[in-house]
N, C-alpha and C positions, 0 to 999 in steps of 0.2 A: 697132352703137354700144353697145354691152355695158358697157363703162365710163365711159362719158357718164350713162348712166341708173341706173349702181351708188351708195347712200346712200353718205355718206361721216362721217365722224370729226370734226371739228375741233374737239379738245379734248373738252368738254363739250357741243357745240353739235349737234344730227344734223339733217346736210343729208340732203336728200330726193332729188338730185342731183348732178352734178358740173358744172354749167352754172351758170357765175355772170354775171351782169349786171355787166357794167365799168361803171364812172364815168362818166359824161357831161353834162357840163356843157349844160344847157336855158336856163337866165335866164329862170323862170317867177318869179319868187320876188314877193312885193307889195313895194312902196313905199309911203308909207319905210320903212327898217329893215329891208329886205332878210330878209322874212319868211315861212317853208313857208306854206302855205296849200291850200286843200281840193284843189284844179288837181292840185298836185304829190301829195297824200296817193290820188287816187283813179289817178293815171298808176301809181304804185311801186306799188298796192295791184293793179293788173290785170296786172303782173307778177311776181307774188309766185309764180310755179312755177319762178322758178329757185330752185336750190339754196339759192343765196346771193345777197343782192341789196348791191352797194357802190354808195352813194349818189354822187350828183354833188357834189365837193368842195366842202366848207364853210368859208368862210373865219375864221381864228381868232380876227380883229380886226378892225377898220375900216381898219386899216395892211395890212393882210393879202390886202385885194380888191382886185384885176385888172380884173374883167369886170366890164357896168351889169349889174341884178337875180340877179347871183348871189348863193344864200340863206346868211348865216353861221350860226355856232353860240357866240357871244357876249355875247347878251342874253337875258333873261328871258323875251320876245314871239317871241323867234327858238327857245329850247328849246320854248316851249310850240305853236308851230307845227308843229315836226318830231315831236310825242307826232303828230297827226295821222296822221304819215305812217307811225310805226312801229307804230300801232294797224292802220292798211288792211292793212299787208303781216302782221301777226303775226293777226290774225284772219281769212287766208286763207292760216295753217300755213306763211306765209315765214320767213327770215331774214333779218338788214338791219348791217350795219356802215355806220360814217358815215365819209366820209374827209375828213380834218384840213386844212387848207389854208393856208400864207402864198405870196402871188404872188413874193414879192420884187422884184428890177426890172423884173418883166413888170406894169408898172402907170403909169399917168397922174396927174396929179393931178385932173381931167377926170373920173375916177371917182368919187373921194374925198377928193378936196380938199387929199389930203397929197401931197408926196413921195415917191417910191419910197427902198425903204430896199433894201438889198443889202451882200452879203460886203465886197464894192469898191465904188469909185465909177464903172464902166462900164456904159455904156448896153450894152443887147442890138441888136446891131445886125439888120437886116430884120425888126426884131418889131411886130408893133400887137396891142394891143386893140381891145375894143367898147363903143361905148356907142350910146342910143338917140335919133336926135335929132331925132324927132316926121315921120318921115317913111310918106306915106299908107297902107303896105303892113306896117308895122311894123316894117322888117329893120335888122338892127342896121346901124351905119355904125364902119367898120375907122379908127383911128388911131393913129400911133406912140407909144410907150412917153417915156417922156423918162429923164433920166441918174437915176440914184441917188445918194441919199446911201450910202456905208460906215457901217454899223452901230457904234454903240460900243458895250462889256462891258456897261454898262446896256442898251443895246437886244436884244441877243442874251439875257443874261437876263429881259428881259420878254418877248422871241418864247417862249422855252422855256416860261415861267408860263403864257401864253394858248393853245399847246400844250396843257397837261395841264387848263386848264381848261376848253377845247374838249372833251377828254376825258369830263370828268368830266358839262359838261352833256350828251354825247351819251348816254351810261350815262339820266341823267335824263329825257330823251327818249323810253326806252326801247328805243335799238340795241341789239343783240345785241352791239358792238364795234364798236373803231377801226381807221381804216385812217392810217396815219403820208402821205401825199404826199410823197416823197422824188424824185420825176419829173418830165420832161417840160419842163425848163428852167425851176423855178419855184423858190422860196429855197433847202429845204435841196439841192436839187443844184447850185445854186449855191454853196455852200459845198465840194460834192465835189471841183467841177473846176477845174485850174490856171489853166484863161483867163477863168474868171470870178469868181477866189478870189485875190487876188495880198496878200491879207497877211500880216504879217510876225509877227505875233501867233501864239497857241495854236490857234487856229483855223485858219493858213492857214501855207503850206509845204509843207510835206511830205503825204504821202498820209494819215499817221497825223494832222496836224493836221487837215486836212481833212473827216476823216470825223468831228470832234469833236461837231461842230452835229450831225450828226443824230443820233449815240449821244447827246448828253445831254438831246437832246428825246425819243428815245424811253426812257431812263431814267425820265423824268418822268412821262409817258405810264403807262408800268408802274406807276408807284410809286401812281397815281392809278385807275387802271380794274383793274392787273392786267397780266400777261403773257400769258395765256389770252386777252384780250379785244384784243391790240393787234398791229396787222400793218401792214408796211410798204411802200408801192410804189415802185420802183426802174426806173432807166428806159437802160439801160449802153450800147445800140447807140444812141440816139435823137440829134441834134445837132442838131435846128433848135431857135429861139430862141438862137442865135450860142453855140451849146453844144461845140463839138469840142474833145474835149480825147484828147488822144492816151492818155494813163494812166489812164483812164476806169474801163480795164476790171481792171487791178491794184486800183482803190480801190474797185469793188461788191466784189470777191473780198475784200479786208479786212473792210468793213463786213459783209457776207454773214458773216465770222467769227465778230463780235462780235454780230451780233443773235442768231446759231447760240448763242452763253455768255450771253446776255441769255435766251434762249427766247421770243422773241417768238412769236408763235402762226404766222405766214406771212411770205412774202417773196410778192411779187405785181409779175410782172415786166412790166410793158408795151413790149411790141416795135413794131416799125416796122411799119405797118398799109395804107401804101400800093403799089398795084400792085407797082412796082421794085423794091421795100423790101429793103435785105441781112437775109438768112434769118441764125437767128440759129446760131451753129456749135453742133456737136456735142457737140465739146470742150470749151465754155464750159456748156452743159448738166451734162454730167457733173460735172464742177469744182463746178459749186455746188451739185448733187446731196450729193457728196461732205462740202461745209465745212458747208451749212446740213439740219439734220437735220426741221426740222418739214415744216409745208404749204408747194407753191412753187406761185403761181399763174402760171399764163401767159395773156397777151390779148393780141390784133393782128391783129382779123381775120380770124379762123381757119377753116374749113372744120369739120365736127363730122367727118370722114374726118378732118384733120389733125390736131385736136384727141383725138380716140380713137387715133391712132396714138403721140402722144407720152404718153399715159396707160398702152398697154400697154408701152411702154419702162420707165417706169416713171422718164420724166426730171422727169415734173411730175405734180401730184396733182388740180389742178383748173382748167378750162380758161374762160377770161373771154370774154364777146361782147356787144359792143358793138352796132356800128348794126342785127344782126339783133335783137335784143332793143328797140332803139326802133322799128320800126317792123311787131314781131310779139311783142305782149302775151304771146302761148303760144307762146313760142320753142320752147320743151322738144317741146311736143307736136305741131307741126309736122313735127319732125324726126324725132318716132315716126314718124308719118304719112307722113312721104316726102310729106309736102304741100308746094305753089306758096305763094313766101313774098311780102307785101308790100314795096314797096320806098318809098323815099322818095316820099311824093306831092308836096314841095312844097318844096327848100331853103330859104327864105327862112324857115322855120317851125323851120328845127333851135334858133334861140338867140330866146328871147324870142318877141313878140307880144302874150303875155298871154294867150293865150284856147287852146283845145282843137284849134284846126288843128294838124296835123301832130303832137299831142301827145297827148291820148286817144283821136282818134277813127280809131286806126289798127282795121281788125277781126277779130276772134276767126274762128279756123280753124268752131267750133263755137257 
């Protein structure tokens, strides 16, 4: 694992590894106000040996939230919450990027009282959220999404503004950087793809309109934190939340262009993560190898043997892990160790509860 444990570059920033902690959405966050809190600053802070730690996405608005208690970056009570968290992880010599969040029509009004807002006016079909509805064990309870409103020019330019000021509070916060949410069936890849994009406007048509919404949210983004400090998660093979869109993989190759003459600091690809999952090709590696010149991160699951083999190819430069990292605080040093890794103790504990089950008191190899 040679390249797994090698420091790395990004930009200005020196990672101590090449092992980054992907996003994961927990719904620890207080109520009301959907607010970090000491829980979530000592979880980040007892993983703070990865390289690089990307937070569990923060929504950029109250229009912006999907799921019950997940923590935004919108209010004054919400930036001064997340100082907690990026004090734990930066006084045990972490890194931390915060990543930027609007659900789009992956939302209820059941959450937040609004309507979903979307490219279109199409519901996601087989999609549900969660909320919590006081039930003895605490686990969340699944319901469907309802239709969206289509965004008007004023809404899309207010999504872009709470964009760069999610930005800006994260900066304040004290993250190292942003990470853009561009994945995983949630707004701006809804704006990507033809089956969940059908306007007729600047925004929607063609591949080049399409990719409009995310370049000028990460325009703003830069113009706000920086180019150095702003990276992007993209998500090309992924189709649940009624995501298939055949031209999918033409319009990352565009966008991959333009963020490449943007400079954005990373592209951060999230792959299909389940058993079955299609591997992602070769060919489509090398391609973007080629268009985007900075950091490309890859997450999905990975094996640190797969992860170390695509490092020495030389297709991607930092490799993301997910549920090994929620349930082994010392991912990294596990893995020195050729150590027996903890596994989930308890599903009902991944999203919410409130308390420290399944959430801090996973334990230290040492």
């Amino acid at each position: 694992m040679k390249k797994l444990f090698q420091p790395y570059q990004l930009n200005d920033i020196q990672l101590s590894n090449r092992f980054i902690m992907a996003p994961m959405t927990r719904s620890r966050s207080s109520e009301p106000g959907e607010v970090p809190n000491s829980l979530m600053a000592e979880y980040y802070g007892q993983r703070a040996s990865a390289g690089l730690i990307i937070s569990e996405a923060a929504q950029i608005s109250l229009q912006g939230m999907g799921y019950a208690r997940t923590p935004g970056i919108y209010t004054k009570e919400q930036t001064e919450g997340w100082k907690k968290v990026t004090d734990a992880v930066h006084e045990k010599g972490g890194r931390m990027f915060l990543q930027l969040w609007h659900v789009g029509r992956v939302s209820s009004s059941r959450i937040n009282g609004l309507q979903p807002l979307a490219p279109s006016a199409l519901i996601a079909g087989n999609t549900n959220v969660y909320i919590f509805d006081g039930a003895s064990n605490g686990d969340a309870a699944f319901i469907p999404v309802e239709e969206p409103k289509a965004m008007t020019k004023a809404e899309i330019d207010q999504t872009i503004h709470d964009f760069a000021t999610g930005a800006k509070n994260a900066i304040d916060a004290g993250f190292d950087g942003v990470e853009i949410h561009g994945a995983n069936g949630y707004l701006i890849d809804q704006f990507l793809r033809g089956n969940s994009n059908i306007r007729t406007d600047e925004y929607g048509g063609d591949i080049e309109n399409r990719i409009r919404f995310l370049i000028e949210v990460t325009e703003a983004v830069i113009k706000t934190v920086g180019k150095e400090r702003t990276g992007v998660r993209l998500s090309p093979f992924i189709k649940f939340k009624d995501m298939d869109d055949p031209e999918i993989l033409e319009t990352i190759m565009l966008a991959a262009e333009k963020l490449n003459e943007l400079g954005v600091a990373y592209i951060h690809l999230c792959e299909a993560d389940w058993d079955d999952a299609p591997g992602i090709p070769y060919l489509f590696r090398k391609e973007l190898r080629y268009k985007f010149k900075n950091t490309i991160i890859a997450t999905g699951n990975k094996t640190p043997s797969e992860g170390e083999e695509l490092l020495e190819q030389n297709l991607v430069d930092l490799i993301g892990f997910g549920r090994k990292f929620l349930t082994n605080p010392d991912y990294p040093e596990r893995v020195q160790q050729n150590a027996v890794l903890n596994e989930i103790s308890d599903p009902h504990t991944l999203f919410g509860g409130g308390d420290a089950r399944g959430y801090t008191d996973y334990p230290f190899l040492f």
